[in-house]
N, C-alpha and C positions, 0 to 999 in steps of 0.2 A: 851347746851351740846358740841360745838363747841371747839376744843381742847383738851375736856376730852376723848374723843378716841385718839386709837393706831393710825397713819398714815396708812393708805390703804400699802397692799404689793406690790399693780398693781400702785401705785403712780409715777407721775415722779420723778429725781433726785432732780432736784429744779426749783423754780419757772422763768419763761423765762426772759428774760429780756429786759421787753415792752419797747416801745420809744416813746419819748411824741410826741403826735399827738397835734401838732399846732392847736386853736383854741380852747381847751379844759383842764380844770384843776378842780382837786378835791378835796377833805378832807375828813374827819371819824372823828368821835364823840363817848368818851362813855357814849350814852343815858340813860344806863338801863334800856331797855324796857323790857328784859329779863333777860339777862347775866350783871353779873356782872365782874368788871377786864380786859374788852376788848370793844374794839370800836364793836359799831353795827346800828352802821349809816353813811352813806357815801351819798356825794352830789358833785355832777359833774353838771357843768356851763359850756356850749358851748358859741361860739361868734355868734351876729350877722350873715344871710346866711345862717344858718346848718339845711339842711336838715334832719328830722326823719323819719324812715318807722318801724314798727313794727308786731310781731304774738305776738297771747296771746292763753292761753289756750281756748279747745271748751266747757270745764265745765259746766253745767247747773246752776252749783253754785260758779260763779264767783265771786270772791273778789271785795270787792269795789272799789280800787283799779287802780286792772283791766279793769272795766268799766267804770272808769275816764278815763285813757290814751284811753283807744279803741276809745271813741268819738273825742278827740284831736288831733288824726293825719290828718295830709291833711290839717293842716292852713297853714296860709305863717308863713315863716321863718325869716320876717323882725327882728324880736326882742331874735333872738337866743335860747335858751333852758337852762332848768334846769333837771337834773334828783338825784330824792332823793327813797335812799330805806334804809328800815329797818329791822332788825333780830331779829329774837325768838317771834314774835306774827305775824300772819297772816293777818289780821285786816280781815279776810273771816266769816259769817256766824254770822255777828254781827248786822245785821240791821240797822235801824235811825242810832247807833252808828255808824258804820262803813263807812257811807257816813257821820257825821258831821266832824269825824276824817280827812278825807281826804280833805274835804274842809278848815279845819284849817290845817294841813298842808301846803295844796296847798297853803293858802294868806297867813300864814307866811311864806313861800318861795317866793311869789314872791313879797314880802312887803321886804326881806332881800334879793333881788337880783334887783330889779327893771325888774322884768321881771312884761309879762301880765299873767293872771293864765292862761290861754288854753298853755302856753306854759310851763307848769309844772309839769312833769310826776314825778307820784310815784308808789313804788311797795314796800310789805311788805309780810314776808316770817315768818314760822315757824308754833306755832299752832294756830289753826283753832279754833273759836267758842269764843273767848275771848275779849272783848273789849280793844283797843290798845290802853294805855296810852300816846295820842300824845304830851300832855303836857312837857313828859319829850324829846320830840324832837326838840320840837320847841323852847324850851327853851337855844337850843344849834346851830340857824341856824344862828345867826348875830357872834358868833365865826366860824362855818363853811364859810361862806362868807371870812370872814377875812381872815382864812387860804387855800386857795385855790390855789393849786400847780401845776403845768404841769406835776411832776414828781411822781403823790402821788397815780399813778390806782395801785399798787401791796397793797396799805394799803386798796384802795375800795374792792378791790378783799376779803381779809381776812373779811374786816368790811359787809359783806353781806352774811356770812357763818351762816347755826345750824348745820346739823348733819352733814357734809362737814370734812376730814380728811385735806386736801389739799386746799390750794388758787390754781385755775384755771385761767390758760393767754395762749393767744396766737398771735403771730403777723405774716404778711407776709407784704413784702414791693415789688410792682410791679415796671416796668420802662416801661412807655409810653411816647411815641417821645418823649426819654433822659432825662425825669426828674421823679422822682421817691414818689410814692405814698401811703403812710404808713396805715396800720389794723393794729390796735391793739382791742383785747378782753379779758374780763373777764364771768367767770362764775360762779354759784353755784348750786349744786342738790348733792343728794347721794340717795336717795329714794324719795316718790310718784312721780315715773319719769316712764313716759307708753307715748306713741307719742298722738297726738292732742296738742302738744306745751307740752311735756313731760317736790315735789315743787321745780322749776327750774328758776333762775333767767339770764339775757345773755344782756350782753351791752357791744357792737362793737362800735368801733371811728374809724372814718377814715378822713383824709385832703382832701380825692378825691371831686371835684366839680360834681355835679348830683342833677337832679331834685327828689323833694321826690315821684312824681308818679313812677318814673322809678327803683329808690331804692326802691321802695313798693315791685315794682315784682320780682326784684333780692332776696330781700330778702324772701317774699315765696317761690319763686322756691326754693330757696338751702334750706329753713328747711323742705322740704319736701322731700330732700335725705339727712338731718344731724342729726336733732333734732327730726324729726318723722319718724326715723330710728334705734332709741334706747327705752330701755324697762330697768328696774330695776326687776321692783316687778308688774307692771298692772296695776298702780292705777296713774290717772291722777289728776293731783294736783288743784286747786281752786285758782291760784295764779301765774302761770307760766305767763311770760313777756318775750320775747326779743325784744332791741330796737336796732336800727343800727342810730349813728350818723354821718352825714357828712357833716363837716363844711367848706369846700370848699377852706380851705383856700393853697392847694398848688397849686391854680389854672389852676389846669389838669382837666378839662373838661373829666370824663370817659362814657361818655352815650353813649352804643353801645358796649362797650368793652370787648372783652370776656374773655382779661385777668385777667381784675379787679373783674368783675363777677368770675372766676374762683378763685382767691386768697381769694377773701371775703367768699366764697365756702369752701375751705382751713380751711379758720381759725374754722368758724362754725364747722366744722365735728373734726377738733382737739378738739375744747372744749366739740363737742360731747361725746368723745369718753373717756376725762377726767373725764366726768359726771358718766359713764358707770365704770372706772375704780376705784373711788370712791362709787359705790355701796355700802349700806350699810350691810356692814360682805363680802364684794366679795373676795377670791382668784383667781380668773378667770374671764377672760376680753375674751366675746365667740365672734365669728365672724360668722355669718349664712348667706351662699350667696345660693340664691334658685334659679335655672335656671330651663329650658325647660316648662314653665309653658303655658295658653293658653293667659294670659296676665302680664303686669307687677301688676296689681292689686292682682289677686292671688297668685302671689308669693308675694309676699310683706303678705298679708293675711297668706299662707303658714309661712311664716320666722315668725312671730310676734307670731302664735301659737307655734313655736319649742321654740322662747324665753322666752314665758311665760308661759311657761308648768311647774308647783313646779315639775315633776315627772323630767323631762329633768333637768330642773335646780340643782339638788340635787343630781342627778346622776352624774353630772358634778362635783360640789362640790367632791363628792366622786371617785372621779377619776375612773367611770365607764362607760367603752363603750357601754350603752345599747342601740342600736340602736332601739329596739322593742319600746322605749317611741317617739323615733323619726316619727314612723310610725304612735304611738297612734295621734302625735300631728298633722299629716297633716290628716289623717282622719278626725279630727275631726272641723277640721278649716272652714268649711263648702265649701271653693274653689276648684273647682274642681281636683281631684286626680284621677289615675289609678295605684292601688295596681300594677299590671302586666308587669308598664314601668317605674316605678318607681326605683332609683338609689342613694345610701348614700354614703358619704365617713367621717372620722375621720381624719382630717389630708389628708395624701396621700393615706390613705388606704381605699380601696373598701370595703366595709362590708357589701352590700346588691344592689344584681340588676333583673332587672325581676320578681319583684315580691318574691324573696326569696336572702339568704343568698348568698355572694358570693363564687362561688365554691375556688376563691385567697386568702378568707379573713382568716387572723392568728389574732387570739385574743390578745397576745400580741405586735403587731404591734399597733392597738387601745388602748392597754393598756396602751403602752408607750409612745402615741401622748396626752392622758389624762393628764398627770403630769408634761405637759408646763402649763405655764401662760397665755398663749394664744392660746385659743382651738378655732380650726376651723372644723366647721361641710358645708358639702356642700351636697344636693339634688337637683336630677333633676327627673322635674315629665314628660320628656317625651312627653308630649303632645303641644310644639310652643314655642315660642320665648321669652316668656315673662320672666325675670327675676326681682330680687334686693335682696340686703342685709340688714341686720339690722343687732344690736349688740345689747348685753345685758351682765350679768354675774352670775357667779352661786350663789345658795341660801343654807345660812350654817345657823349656829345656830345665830352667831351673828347680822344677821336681827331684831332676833327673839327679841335678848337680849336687842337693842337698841330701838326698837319700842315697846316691853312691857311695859316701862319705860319712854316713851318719856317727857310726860309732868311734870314728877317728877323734 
């Protein structure tokens, strides 16, 4: 389906303009696993040295996949890496199938790279329950090999897309002690995207030198204020992957560094937020920041029910300030709340404190903060310190229209 949608309205301008991260180069293939008329496989080849650290989704019902890469992290990095993903079948909920698929993959990857297989991650996206034709992928990995570009991650980008409006990229380039160290990322999601590694695909490169244990924990920390900080629809997908590669080659040494950590931070919560803005049917890119809570758990708890409430969501959509679904949804969130100290706002506008309406609040001041593009709802429950935000976007018909239909 990827193309035959409108472009998202919350879309960027156009796509950034990544820069090739040394030690790393890619290509796209079209397989037909799915789609016909467009690439929907893409393979990235890192050098020798490159560290991998990665999250996967918490699914009970993980993709094959999934459960290949998750045991493969944490080898040495002597023999460099592969990463192959493909679109429009999930290769999830397939059985004996779905793990022989993946092991032909994996050897004809690394029979056409000279790689070892532990060093050969895949990921496969789209629908779920289907056995995945890997035959028509492998058939295309000794021309992948061939063509393999430093300059080629905006055609990975596109070639890992289904219900996706938009290729998703982002970069930030840091300077420690005066030489300068390049992120670039790619993403894909528009729906089954809910946090526990919210179907969502995410491969970071960076030149920076780091050991993979110390990349492990960079990278959970930050997806646990990026990627499990956003919501579509609630439904956590069977296939979510992010991998962080860092192939060391600008020989900046970042272990420790809080600037690197911060940019790599950066880039994630941009793609996040891409992810979010690509919703499928979104006109509204929402922003939910929950303070005064008794910890940051609850509030995070709190925010996740305001985003994934269809009543909140739809009313949103509908350009309505109904504060009263706001109240339904921390109620009900099971984390502690007090109706009584409890405080909303729409925008800048006060609409409810003390447990009641506010004596300040004008209905069309919420009216008219509703029909931005980016609606900001903020609650305080009064009772400690605890805060966080999450993002999500509203829920219209065209959800409905695309995921009716999906597998057609």
């Amino acid at each position: 389906m990827a193309g035959a949608l409108p472009r998202s309205p919350l879309a960027p301008q156009t796509f950034p303009d990544l820069p090739q991260i040394d030690g790393v180069t890619f290509a796209v293939a079209e397989a037909g696993v799915r789609y016909s008329g467009r690439a929907d496989v893409m393979l990235a080849i890192c050098d020798p040295g490159t560290s991998v650290a990665g999250v996967f989704t918490k699914s009970a019902t993980r993709a094959a996949p999934v459960l290949d890469c998750q045991e493969k992290l944490g080898g040495s990095n002597d023999a460099g890496a592969a990463i192959l993903v493909n679109a429009g079948n999930a290769n999830a909920f397939t059985g004996r199938n779905g793990i022989d698929a993946v092991a032909a993959i994996v050897d004809a990857t690394a029979s056409a790279t000279g790689l070892p297989s532990n060093r050969v991650f895949t990921a496969s996206t789209g629908v779920i329950g289907e056995p995945l034709p890997h035959d028509r992928i492998t058939t295309h990995l000794s021309d992948l090999v061939a063509r393999q570009s430093a300059d080629a991650i905006a055609d990975a980008a596109s070639a890992i897309m289904t219900t996706d409006t938009y290729p998703k990229g982002s970069t930030q380039v840091v300077n420690i002690g005066g030489k300068a160290v390049t992120i670039a990322g790619i993403a894909k999601g528009s729906g089954m995207i809910a946090p526990d590694m919210a179907t969502m695909l995410v491969y970071l490169f960076t030149d920076a030198e780091i050991a993979q244990e110390e990349l492990q924990g960079l990278v959970s920390a930050a997806t646990d204020r990026t990627f499990n900080c956003i919501t579509v629809d609630s439904d956590t997908s069977t296939s979510d992957t992010l991998l962080v590669a860092a192939t060391g080659t600008s020989g900046v040494n970042v272990s420790g560094n809080r600037d690197f950590a911060a940019s790599l931070q950066a880039v994630m919560l941009d793609l996040a937020h891409q992810v979010v803005r690509d919703g499928e049917g979104a006109t509204k890119f929402v922003e939910i920041e929950v303070t005064g809570c008794t910890d940051e758990v609850a509030a995070k708890t709190h925010g996740l029910s305001i985003a994934n409430s269809p009543l909140v969501k739809t009313a949103i959509a509908g350009e309505d300030p109904n504060w009263g679904r706001v109240v339904m949804a921390i109620g009900k969130s099971g984390a502690p709340a007090d109706r009584d100290t409890l405080s909303i706002w729409f925008g800048e506008s006060l609409v409810a404190e003390n447990g009641w309406v506010s004596p300040t609040y004008r209905e069309e001041d919420a009216a008219a903060h509703m029909q931005n593009e980016h609606i900001r709802i903020r609650v305080d429950c009064g009772m400690g310190s605890g805060n966080a935000t999450v993002w999500t976007c509203d829920l219209t018909h065209g959800y409905i229209d695309i995921n009716a239909d999906y597998r057609s």
